[in-house]
N, CA and C of each residue as an Amber inpcrd file, in Angstrom:
protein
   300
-137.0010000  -6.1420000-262.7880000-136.8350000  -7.3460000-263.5600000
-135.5870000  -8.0980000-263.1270000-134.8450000  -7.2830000-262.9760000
-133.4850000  -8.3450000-262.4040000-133.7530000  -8.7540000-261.2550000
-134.2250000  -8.5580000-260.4230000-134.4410000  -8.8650000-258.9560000
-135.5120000 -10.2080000-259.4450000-136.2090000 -10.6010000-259.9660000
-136.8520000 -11.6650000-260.0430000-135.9970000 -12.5360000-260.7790000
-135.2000000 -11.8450000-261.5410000-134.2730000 -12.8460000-262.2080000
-133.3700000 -13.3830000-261.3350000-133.0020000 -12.8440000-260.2790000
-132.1320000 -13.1600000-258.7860000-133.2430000 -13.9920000-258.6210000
-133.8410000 -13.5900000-257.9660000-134.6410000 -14.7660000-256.7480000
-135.1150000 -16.2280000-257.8970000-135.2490000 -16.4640000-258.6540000
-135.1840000 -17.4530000-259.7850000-134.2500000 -18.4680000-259.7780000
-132.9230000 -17.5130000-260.1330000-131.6840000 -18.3150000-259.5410000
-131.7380000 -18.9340000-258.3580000-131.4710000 -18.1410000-256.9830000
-131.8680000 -18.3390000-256.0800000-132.7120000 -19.4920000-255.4940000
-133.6740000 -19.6280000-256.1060000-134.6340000 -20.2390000-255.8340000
-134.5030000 -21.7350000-256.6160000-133.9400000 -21.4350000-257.8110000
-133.1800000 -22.9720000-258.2750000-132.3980000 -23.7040000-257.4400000
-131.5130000 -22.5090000-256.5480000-129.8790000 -23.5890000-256.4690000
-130.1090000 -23.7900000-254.9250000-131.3510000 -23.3740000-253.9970000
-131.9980000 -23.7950000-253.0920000-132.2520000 -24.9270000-252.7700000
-132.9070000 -25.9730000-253.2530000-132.5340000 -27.7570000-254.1180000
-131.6680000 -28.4240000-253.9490000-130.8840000 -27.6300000-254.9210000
-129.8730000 -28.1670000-255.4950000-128.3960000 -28.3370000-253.7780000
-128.8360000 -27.1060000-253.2240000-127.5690000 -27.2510000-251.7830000
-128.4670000 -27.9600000-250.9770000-129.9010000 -27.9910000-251.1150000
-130.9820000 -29.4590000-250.1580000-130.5640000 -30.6180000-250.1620000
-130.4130000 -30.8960000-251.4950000-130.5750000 -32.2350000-252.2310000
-128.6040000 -32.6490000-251.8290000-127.8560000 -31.6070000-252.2060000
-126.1900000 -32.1440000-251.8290000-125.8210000 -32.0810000-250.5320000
-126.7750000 -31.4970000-249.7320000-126.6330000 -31.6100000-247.8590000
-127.1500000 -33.0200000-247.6740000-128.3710000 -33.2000000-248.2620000
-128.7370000 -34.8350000-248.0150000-127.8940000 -35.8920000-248.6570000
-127.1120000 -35.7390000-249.5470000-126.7110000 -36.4890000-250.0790000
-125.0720000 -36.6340000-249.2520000-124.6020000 -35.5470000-248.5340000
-123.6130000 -35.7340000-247.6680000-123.8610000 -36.2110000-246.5830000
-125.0490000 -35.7350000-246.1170000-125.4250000 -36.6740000-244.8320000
-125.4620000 -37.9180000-244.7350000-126.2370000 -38.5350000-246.1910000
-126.4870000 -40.1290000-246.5040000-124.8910000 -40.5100000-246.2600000
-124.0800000 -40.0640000-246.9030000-122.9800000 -40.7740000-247.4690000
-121.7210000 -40.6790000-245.6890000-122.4020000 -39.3840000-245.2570000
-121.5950000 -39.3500000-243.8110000-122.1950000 -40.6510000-242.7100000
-123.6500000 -40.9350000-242.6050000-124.1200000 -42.1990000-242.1670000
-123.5230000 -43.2800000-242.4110000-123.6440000 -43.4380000-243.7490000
-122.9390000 -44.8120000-244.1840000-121.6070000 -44.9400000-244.0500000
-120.8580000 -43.7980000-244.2070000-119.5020000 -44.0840000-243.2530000
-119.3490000 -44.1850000-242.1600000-120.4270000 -43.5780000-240.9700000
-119.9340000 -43.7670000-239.7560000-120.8950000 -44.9510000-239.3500000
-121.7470000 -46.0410000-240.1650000-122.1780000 -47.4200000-240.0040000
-121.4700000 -48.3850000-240.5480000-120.3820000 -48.1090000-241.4650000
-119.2440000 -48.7300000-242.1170000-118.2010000 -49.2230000-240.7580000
-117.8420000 -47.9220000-240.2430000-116.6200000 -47.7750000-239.5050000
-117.2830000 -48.5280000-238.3600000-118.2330000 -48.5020000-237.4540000
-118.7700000 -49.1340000-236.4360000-118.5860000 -50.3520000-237.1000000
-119.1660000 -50.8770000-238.1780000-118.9980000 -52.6600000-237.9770000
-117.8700000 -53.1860000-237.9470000-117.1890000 -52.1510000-238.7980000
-115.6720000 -52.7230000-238.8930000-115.0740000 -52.8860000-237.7010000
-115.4300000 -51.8340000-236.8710000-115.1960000 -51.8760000-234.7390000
-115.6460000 -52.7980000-234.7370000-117.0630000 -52.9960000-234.5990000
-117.3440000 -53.9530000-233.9020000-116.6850000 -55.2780000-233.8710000
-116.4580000 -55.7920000-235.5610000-115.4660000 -56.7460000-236.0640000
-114.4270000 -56.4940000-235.2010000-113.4350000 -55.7160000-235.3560000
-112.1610000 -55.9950000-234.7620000-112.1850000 -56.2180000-233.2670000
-112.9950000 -55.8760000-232.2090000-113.1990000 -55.9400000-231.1460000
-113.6950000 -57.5340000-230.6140000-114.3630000 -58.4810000-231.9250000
-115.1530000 -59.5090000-231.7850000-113.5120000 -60.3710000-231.8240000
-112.7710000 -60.1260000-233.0420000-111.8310000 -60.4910000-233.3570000
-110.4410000 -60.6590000-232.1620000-110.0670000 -59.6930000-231.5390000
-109.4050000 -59.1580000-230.5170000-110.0210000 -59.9480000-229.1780000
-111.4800000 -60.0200000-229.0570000-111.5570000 -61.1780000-227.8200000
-111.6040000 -62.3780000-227.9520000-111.7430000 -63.3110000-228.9650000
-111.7720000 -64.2570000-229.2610000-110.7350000 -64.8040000-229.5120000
-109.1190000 -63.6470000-229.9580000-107.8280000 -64.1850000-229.9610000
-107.4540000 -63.8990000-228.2930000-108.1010000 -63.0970000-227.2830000
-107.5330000 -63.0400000-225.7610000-108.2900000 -64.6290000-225.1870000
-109.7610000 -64.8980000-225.7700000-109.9870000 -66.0690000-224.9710000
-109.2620000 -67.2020000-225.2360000-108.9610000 -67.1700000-226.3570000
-108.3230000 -68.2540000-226.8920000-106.8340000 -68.2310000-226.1670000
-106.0590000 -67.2930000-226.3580000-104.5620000 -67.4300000-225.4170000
-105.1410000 -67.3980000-223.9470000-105.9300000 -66.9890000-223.4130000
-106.4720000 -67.1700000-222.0010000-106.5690000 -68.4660000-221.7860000
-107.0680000 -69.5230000-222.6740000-107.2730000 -70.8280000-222.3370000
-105.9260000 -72.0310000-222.4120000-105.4040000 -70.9960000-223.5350000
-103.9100000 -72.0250000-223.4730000-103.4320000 -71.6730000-222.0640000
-103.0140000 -70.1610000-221.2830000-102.2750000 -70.4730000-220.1440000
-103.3940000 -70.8270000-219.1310000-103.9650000 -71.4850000-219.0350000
-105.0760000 -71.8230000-217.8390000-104.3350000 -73.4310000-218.3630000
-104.5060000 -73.9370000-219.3460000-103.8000000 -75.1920000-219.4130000
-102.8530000 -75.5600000-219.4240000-102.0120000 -74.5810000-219.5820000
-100.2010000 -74.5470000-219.1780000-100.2210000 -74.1490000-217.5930000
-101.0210000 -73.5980000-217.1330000-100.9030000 -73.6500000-215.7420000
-101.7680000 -74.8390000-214.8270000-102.1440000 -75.0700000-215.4240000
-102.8340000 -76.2190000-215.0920000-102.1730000 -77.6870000-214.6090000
-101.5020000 -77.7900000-215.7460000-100.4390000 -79.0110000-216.0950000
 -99.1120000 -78.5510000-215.1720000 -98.5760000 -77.2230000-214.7430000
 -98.0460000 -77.1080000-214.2150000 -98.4330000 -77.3810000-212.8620000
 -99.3920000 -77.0610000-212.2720000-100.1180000 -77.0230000-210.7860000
 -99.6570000 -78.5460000-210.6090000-100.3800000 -79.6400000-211.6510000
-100.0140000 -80.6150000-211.8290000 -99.1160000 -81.9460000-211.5510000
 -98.1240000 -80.9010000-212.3290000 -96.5440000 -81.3060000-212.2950000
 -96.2140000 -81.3320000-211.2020000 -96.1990000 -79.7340000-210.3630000
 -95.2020000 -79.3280000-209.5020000 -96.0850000 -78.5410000-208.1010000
 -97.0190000 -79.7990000-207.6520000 -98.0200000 -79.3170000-206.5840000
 -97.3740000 -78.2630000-205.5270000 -96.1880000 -79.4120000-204.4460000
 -95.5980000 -78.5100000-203.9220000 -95.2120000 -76.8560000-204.2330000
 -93.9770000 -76.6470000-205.2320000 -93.6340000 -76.0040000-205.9520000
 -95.1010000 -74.6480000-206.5350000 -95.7170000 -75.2030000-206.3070000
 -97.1730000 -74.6500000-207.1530000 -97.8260000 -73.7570000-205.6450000
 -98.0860000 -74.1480000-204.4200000 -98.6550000 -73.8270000-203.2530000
 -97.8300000 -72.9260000-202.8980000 -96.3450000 -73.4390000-202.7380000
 -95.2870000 -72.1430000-202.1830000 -95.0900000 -71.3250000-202.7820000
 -95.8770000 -70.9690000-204.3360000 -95.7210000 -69.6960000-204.8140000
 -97.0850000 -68.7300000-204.6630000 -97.7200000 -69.6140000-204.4830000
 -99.4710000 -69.0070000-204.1290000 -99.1040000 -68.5090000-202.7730000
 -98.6780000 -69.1000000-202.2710000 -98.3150000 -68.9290000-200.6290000
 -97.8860000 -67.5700000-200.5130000 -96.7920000 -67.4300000-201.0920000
 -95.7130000 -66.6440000-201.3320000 -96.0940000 -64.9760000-202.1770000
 -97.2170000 -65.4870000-203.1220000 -97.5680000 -64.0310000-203.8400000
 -99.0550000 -63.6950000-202.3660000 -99.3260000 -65.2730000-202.2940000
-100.9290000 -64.6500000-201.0310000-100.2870000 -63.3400000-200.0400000
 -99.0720000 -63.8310000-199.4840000 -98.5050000 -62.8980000-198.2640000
 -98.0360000 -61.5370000-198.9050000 -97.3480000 -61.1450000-200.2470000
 -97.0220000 -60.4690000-200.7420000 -97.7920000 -58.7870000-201.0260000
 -99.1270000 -59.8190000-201.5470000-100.2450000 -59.0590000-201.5140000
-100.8380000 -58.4100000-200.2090000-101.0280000 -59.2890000-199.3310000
-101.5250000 -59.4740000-197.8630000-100.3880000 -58.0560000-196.9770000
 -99.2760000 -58.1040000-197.7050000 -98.4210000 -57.4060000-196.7760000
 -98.2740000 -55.7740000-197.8210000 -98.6990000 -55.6390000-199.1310000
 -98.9680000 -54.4340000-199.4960000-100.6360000 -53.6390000-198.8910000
-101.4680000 -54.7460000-199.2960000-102.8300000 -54.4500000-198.7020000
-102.4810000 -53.4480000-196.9140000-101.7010000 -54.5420000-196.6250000
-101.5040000 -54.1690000-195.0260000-100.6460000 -52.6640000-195.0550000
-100.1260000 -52.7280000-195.5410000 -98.7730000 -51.3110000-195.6390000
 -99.9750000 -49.8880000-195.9090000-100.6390000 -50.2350000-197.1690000
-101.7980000 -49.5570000-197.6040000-102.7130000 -48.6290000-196.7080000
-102.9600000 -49.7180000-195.9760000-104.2670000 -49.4480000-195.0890000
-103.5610000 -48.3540000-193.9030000-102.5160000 -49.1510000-193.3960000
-101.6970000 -47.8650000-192.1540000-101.2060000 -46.6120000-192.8680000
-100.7080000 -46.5910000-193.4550000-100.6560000 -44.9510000-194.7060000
-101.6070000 -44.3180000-194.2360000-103.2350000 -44.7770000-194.6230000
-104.1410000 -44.4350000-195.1710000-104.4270000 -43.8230000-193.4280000
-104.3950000 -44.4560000-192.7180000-105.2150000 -44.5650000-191.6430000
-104.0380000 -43.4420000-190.5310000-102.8120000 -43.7380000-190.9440000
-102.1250000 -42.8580000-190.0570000-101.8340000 -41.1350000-190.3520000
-102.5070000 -41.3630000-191.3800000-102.5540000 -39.6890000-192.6470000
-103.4720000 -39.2020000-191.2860000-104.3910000 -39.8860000-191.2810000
-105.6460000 -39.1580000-190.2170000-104.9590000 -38.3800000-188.9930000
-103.7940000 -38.8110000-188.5950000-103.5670000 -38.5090000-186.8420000
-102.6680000 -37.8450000-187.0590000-102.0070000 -36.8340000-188.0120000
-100.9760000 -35.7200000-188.1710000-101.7140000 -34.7980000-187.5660000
């Protein structure tokens, strides 16, 4: 008789840990579909304040190119070779590693 009176119990609170696993799961979903929009938001938020300062210095550089054409070429000039002469440094490293 006690042994059916166990499995009774048992067999009640079976449900009852069904029913509060689903009900943690629901509530773990809806937090982790909460937290995604809220990402998604801040991420929508975060590029739309980079395009936006992206466009002011495209027009501050712009107006500068503008201004100061000369001044404007001899620095293009000046970062073109800069680059041109790391690229170059780069490549002989790379290439003289081979012939040790």
């Amino acid at each position: 008789m006690a042994y059916s009176s166990r499995s009774l119990h048992a067999g009640a609170a079976q449900p009852s840990f069904a029913d509060d696993a689903r009900e943690k799961m629901r509530e773990m979903r809806y937090g982790a579909q909460d937290l995604a929009s809220r990402g998604m938001t801040a991420v929508g938020e975060t590029a739309s304040a980079a395009q936006e300062r992206l466009g002011r210095y495209a027009g501050a550089t712009g107006r500068y190119v503008t201004e100061q054409p000369v001044k404007s070429a001899l620095i293009a000039a000046a970062v073109g070779a800069a680059v041109a002469a790391i690229v170059m440094v780069a490549r002989s490293r790379r290439h003289s590693r081979y012939y040790y």
